[in-house]
C-alpha positions as CSV (number, residue, x, y, z in Angstrom):
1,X,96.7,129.4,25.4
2,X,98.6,130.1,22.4
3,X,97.5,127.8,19.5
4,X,100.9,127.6,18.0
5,X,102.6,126.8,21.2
6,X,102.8,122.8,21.8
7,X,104.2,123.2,25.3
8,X,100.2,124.5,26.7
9,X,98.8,121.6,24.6
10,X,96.0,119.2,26.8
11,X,97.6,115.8,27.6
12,X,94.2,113.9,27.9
13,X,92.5,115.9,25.1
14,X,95.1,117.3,23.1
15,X,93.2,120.4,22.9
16,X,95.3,123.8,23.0
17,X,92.1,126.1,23.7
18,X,89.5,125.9,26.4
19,X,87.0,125.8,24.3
20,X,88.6,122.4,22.4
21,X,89.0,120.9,26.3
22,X,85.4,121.8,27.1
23,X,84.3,119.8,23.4
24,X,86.7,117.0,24.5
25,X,85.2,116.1,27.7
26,X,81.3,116.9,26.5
27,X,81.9,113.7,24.6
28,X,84.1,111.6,27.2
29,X,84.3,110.4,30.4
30,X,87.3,110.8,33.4
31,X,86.3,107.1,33.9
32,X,88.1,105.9,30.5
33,X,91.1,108.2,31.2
34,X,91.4,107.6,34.9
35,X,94.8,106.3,34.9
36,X,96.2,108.9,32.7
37,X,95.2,111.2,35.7
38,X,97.5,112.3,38.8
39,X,97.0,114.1,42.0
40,X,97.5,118.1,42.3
41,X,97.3,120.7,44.5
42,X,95.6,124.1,44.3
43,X,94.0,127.1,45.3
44,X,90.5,128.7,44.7
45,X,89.8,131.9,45.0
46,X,86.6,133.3,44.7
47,X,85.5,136.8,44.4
48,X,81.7,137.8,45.0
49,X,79.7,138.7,42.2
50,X,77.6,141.9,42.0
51,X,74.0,139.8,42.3
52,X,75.6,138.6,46.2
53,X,77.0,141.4,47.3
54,X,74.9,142.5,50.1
55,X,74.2,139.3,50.9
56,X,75.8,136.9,53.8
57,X,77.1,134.2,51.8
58,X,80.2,132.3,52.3
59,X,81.4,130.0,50.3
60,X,84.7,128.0,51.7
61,X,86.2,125.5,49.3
62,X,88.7,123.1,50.8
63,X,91.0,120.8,48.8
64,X,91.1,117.4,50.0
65,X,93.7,115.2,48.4
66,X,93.1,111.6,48.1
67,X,95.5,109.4,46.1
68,X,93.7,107.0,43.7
69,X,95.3,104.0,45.4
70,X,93.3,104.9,48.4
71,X,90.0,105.4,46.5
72,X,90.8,102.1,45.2
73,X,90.8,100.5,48.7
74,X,87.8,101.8,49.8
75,X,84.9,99.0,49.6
76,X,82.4,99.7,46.9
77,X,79.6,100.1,49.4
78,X,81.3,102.9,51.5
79,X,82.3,104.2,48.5
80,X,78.8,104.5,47.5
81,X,77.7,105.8,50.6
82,X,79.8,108.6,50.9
83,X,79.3,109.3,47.0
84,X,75.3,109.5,48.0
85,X,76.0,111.2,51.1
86,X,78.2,114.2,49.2
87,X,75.7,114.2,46.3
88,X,72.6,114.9,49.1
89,X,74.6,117.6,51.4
90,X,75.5,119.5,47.8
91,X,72.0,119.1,46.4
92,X,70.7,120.8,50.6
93,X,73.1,123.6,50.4
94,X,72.3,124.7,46.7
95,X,68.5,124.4,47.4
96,X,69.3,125.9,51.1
97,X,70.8,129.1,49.0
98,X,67.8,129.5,46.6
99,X,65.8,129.5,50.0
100,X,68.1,132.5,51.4
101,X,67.8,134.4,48.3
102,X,63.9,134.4,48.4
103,X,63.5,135.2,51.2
104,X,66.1,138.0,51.2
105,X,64.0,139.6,48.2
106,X,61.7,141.7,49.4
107,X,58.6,143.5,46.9
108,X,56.7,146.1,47.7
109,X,54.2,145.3,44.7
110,X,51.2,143.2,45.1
111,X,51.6,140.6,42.4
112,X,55.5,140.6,42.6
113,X,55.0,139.8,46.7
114,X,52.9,136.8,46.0
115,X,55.2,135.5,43.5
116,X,58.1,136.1,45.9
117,X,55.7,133.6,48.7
118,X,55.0,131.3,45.6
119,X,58.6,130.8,45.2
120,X,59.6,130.0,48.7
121,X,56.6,127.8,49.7
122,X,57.7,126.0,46.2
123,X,61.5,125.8,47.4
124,X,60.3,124.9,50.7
125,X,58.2,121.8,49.5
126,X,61.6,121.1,47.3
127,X,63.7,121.2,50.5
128,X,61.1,119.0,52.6
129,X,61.3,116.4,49.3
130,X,65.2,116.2,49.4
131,X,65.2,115.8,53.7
132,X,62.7,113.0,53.0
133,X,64.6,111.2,50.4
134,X,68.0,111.9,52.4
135,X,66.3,110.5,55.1
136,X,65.5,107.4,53.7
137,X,68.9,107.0,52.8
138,X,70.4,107.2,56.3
139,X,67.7,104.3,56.7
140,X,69.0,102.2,53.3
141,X,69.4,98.9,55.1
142,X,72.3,98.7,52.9
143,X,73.9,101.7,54.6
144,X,73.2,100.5,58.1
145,X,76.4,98.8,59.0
146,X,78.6,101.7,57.6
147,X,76.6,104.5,59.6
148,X,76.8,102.2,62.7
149,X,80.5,102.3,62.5
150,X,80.3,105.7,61.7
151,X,78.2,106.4,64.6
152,X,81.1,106.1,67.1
153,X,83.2,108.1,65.4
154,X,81.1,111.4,66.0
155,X,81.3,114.1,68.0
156,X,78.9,114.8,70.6
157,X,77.2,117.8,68.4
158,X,76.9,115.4,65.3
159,X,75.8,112.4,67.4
160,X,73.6,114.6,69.1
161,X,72.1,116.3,65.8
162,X,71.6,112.6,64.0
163,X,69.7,111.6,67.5
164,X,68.0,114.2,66.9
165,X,67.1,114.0,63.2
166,X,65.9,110.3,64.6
167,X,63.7,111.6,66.5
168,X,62.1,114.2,64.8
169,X,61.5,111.3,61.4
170,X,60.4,108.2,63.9
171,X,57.6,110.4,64.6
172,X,55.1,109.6,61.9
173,X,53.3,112.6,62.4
174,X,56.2,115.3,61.5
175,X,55.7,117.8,59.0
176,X,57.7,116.4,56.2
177,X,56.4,113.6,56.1
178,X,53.0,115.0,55.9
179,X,54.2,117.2,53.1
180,X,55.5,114.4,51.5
181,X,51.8,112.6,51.4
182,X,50.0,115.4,50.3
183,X,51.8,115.3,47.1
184,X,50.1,111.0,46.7
């Protein structure tokens, strides 16, 4: 942006750099300028760095529009619950990646091997934490009615996975949950 050029100047911030929009919003939140907001379209493309270049990752980014007149219909508790319920699938798939690239990083030396089996087990203990606490938000009693509902809107894979998932964490004898009391 040009500083001298009014036209490219912020309309929240009133910032004309990147740098002044970045200071502007470390210091304020989208909630007190909500309604100064409006919906827009766009496109992301994303090239792959150097560091992932041999490795199988793909990321797909999808734009889903929804009008702030709809958020604002949505009851508070489904709100939360699909707030919670984005929050936990990012938090899987970052910790999910970190798992991939261990394990893809291979070391021929001693020491560096063990650290390489250090990290993993570490990352795997990380990702049986998050499952258990994911878990016992599908179980939030406050949740229940919404996931019911929810329920018969699956398809047979997803029902089929979350009968599954039920399953695997009524049995009180399942690995995570065995991690999970190791660390009392």
């Amino acid at each position: 942006m040009n500083e001298n050029d009014d036209a490219h100047v912020s309309p929240i911030s009133k910032a004309q750099t990147p740098e002044q929009i970045g200071e502007f919003w470390d210091s304020h939140s989208l909630a007190d300028h909500w309604d100064e907001t409006h919906e827009v379209d766009f496109e992301v493309t994303a090239k792959r760095s150097r560091e992932v270049k041999h490795a199988r990752v793909t990321m797909r980014i999808e734009v889903v529009p929804v009008l702030k007149s709809n958020l604002e219909t949505i009851p508070e508790e489904e709100l939360a619950f699909y707030t919670h319920f984005g929050h936990v699938r990012n938090e899987l798939l970052v910790i999910e990646k970190f798992l991939f690239w261990t394990t893809k990083n291979q070391t021929d030396g001693d020491v560096l091997s063990d650290v390489n089996v250090f990290q993993e087990l570490t990352i795997i203990r990380l990702l049986a934490g998050k499952l258990w606490e994911a878990w016992l938000l599908v179980n939030n009693k406050a949740y229940s009615k919404i996931l019911e509902a929810l329920r018969t809107k699956l398809n047979s894979k997803t029902r089929t996975t979350l009968e599954e998932l039920e399953a695997y964490f009524g049995n009180k004898k399942n690995m995570i949950e065995k991690i999970r009391e190791d660390k009392k």
